[in-house]
Jmol script that loads the backbone (N, CA, C; Angstrom):
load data "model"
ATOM      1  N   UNK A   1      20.731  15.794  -4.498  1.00  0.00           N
ATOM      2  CA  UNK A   1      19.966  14.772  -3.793  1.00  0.00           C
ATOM      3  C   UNK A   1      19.204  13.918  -4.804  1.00  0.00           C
ATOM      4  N   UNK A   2      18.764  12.577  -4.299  1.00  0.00           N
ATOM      5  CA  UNK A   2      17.662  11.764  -5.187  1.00  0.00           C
ATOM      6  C   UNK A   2      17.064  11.464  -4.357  1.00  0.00           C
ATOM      7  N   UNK A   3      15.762  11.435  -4.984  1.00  0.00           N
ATOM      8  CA  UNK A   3      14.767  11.275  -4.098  1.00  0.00           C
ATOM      9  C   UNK A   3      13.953   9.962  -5.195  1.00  0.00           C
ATOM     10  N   UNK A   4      13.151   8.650  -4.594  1.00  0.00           N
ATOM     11  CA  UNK A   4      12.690   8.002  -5.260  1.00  0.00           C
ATOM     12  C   UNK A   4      11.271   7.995  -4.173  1.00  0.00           C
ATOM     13  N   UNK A   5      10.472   7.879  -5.284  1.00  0.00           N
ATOM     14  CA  UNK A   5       8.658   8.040  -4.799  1.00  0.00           C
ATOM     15  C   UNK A   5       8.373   6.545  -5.395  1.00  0.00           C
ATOM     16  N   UNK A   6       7.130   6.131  -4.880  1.00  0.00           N
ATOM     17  CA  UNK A   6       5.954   5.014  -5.281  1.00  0.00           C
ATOM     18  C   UNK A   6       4.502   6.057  -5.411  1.00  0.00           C
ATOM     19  N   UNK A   7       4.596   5.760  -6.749  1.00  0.00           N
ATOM     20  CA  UNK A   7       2.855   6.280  -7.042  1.00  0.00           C
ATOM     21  C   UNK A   7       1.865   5.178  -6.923  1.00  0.00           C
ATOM     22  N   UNK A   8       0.659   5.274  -6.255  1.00  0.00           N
ATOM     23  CA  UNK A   8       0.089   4.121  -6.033  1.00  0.00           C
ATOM     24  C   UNK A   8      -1.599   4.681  -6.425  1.00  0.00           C
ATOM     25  N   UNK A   9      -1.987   3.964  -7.570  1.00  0.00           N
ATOM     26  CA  UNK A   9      -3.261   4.543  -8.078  1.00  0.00           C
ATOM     27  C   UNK A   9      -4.441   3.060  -7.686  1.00  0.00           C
ATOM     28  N   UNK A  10      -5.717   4.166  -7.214  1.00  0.00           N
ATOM     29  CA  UNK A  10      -6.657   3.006  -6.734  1.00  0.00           C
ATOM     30  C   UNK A  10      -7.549   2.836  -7.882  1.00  0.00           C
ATOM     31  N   UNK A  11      -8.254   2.017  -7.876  1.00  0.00           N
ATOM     32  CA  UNK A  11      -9.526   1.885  -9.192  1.00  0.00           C
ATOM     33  C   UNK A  11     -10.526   0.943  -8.788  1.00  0.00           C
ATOM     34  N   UNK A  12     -11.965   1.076  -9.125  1.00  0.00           N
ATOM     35  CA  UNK A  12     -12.586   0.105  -7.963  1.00  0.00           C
ATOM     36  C   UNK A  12     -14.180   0.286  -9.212  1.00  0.00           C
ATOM     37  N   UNK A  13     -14.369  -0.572  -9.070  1.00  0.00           N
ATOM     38  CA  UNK A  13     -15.615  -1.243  -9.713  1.00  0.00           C
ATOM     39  C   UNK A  13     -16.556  -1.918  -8.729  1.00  0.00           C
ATOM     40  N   UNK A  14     -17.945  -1.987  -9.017  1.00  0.00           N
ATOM     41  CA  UNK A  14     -18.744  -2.536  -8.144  1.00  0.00           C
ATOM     42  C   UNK A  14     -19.375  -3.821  -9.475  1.00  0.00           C
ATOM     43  N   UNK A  15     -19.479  -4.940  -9.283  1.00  0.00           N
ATOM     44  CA  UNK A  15     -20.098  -5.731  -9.666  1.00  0.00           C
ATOM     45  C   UNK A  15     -20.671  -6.743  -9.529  1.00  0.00           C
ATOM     46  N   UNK A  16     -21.812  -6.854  -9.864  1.00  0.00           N
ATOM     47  CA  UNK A  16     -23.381  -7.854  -9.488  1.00  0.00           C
ATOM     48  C   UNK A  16     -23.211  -8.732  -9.905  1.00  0.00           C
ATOM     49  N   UNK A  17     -23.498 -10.415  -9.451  1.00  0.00           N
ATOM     50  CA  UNK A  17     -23.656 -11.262 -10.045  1.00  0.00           C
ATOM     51  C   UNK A  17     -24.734 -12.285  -9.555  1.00  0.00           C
ATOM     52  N   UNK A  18     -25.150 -13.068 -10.410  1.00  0.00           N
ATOM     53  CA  UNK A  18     -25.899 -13.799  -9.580  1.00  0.00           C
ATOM     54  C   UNK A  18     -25.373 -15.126  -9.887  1.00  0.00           C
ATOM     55  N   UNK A  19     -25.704 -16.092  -8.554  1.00  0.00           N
ATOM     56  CA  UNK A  19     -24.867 -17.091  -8.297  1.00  0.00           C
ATOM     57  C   UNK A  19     -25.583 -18.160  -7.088  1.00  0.00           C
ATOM     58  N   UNK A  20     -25.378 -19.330  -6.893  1.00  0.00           N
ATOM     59  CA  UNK A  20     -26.254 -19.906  -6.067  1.00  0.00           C
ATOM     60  C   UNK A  20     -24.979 -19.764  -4.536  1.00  0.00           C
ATOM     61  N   UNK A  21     -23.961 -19.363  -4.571  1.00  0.00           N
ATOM     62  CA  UNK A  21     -23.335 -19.333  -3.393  1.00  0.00           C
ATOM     63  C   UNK A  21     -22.437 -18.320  -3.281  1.00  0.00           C
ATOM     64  N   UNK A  22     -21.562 -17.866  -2.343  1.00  0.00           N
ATOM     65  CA  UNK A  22     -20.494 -16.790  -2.026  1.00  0.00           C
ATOM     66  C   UNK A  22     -19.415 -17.201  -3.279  1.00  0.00           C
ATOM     67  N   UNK A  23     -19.147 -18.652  -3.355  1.00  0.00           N
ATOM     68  CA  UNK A  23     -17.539 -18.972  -3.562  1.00  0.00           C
ATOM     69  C   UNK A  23     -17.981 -18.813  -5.201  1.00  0.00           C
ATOM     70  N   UNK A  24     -18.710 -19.307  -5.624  1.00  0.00           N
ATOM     71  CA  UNK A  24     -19.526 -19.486  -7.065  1.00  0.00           C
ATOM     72  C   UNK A  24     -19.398 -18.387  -7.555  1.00  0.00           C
ATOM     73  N   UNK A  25     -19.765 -17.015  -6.944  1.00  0.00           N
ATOM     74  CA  UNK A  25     -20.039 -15.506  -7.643  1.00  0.00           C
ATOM     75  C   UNK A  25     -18.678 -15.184  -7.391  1.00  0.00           C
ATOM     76  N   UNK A  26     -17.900 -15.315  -6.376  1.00  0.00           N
ATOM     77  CA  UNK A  26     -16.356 -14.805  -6.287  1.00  0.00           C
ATOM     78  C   UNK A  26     -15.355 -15.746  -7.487  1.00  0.00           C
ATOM     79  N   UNK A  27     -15.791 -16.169  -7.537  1.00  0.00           N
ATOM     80  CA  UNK A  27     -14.759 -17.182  -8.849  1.00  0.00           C
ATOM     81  C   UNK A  27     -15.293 -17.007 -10.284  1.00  0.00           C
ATOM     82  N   UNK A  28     -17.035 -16.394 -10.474  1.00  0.00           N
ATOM     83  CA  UNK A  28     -17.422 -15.929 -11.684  1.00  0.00           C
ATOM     84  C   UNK A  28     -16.971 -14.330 -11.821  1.00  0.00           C
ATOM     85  N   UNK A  29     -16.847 -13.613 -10.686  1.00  0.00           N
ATOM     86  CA  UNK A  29     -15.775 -12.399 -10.974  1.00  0.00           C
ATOM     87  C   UNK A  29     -14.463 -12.371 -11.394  1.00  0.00           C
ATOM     88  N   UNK A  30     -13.953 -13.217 -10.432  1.00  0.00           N
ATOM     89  CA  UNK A  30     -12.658 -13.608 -10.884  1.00  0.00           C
ATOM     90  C   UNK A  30     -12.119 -14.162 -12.114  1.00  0.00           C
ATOM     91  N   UNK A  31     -13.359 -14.934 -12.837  1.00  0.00           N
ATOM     92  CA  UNK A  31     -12.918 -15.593 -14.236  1.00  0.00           C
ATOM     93  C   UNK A  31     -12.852 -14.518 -14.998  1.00  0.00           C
ATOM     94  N   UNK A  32     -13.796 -13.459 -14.516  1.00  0.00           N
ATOM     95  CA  UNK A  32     -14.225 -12.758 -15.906  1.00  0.00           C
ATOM     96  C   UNK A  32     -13.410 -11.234 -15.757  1.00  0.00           C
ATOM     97  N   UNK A  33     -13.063 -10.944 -14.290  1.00  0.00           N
ATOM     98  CA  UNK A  33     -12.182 -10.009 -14.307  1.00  0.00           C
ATOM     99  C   UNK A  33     -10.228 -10.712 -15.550  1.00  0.00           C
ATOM    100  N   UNK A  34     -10.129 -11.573 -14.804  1.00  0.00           N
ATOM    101  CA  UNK A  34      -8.919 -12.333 -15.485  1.00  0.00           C
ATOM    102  C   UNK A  34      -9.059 -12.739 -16.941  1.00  0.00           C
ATOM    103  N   UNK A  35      -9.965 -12.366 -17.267  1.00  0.00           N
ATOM    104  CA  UNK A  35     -10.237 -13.166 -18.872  1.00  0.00           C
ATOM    105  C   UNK A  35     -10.620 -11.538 -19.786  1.00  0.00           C
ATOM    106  N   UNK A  36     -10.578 -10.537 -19.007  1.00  0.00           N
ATOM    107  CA  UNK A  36     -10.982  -9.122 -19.819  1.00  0.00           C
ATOM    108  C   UNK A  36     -11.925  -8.882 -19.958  1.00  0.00           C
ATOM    109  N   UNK A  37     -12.917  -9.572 -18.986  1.00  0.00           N
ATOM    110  CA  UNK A  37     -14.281  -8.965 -19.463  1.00  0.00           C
ATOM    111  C   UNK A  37     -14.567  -7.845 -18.450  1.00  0.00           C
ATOM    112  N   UNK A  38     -14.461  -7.509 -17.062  1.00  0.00           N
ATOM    113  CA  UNK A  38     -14.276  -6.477 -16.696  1.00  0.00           C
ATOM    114  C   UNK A  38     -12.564  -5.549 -16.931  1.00  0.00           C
ATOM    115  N   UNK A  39     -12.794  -4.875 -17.045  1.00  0.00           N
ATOM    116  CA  UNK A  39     -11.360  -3.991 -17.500  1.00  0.00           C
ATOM    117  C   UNK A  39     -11.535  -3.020 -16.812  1.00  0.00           C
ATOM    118  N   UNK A  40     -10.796  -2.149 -15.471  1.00  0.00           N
ATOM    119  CA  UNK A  40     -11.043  -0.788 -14.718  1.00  0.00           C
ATOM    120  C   UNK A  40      -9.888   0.206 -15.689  1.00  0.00           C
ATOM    121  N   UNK A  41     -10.546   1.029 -15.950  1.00  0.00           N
ATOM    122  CA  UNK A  41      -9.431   2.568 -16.727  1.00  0.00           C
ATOM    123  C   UNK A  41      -9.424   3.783 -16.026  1.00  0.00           C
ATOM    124  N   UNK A  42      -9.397   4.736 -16.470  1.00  0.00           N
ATOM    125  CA  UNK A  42      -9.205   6.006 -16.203  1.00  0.00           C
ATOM    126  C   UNK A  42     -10.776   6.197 -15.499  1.00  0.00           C
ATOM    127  N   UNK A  43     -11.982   5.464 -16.067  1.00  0.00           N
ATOM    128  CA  UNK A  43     -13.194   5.649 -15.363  1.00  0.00           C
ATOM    129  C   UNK A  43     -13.262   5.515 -13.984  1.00  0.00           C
ATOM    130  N   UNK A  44     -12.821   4.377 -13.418  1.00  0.00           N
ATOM    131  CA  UNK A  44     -12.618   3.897 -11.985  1.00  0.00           C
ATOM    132  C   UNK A  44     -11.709   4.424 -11.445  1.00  0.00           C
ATOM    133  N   UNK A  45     -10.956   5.287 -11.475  1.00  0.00           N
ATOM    134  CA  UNK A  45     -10.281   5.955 -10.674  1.00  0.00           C
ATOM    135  C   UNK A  45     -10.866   6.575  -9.565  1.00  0.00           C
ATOM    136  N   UNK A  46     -10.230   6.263  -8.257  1.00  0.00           N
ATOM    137  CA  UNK A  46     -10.533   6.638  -6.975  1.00  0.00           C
ATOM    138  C   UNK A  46      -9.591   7.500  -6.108  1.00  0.00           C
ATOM    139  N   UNK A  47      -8.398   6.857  -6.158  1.00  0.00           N
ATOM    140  CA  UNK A  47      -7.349   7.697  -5.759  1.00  0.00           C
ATOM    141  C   UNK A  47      -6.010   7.397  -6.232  1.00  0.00           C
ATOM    142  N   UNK A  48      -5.315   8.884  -5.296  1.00  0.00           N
ATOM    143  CA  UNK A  48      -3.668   8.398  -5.898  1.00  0.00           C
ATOM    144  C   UNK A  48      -3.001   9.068  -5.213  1.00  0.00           C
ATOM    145  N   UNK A  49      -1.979   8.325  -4.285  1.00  0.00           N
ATOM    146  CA  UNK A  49      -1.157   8.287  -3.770  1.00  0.00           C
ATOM    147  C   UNK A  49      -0.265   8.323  -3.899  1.00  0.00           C
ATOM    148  N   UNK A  50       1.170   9.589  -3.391  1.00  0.00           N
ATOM    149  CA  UNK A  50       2.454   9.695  -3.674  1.00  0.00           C
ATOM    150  C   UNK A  50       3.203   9.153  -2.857  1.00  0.00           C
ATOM    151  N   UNK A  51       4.053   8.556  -2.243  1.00  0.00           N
ATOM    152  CA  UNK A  51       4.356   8.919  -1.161  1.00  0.00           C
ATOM    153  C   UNK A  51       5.929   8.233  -1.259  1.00  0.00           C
ATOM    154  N   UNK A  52       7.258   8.938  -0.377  1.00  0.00           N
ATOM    155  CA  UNK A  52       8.678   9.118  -0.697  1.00  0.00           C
ATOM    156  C   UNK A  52       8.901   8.259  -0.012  1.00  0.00           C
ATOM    157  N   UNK A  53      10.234   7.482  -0.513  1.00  0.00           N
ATOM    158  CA  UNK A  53      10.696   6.019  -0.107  1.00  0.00           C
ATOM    159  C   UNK A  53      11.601   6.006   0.188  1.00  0.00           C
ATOM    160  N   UNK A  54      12.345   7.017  -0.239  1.00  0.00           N
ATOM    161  CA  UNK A  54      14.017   7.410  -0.012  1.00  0.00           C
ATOM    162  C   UNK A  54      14.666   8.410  -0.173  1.00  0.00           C
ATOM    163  N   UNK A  55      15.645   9.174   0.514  1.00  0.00           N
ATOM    164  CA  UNK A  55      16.310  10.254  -0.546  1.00  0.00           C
ATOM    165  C   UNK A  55      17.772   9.612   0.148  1.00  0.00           C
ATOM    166  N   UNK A  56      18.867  10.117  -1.171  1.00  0.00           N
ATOM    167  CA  UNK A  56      20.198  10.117  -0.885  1.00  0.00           C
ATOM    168  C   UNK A  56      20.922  11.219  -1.266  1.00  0.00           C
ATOM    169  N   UNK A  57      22.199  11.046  -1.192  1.00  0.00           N
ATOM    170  CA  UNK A  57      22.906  12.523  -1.583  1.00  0.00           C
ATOM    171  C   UNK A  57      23.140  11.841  -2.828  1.00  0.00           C
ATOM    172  N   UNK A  58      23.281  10.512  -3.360  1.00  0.00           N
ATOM    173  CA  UNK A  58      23.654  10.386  -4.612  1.00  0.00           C
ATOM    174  C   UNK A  58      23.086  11.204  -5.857  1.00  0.00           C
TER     175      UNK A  58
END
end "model"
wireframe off; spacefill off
backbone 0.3
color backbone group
């Protein structure tokens, strides 16, 4: 038999910003997540998920 899985790992950071509006602080996360200044690793790990996608007789 084959069997093929999806591992699906969560990682989650909380971060503060200050900002004069919603869209302002969501786009200063976003710059700075996309540019490497936040980076999530092995620290932020939350969960992990196996779960089977297929099996065949191949």
């Amino acid at each position: 038999m084959k069997y093929t899985f999806e591992i699906i790992e969560t990682l989650s950071e909380i971060v503060t910003v200050n900002a004069s509006c919603e869209d302002e602080a969501y786009m200063d996360v976003k710059r700075r997540y996309q540019d490497e200044e936040i980076v999530l690793d092995y620290k932020n790990h939350i969960d992990t998920e196996i779960k089977m996608l297929e099996k065949s007789k191949k």
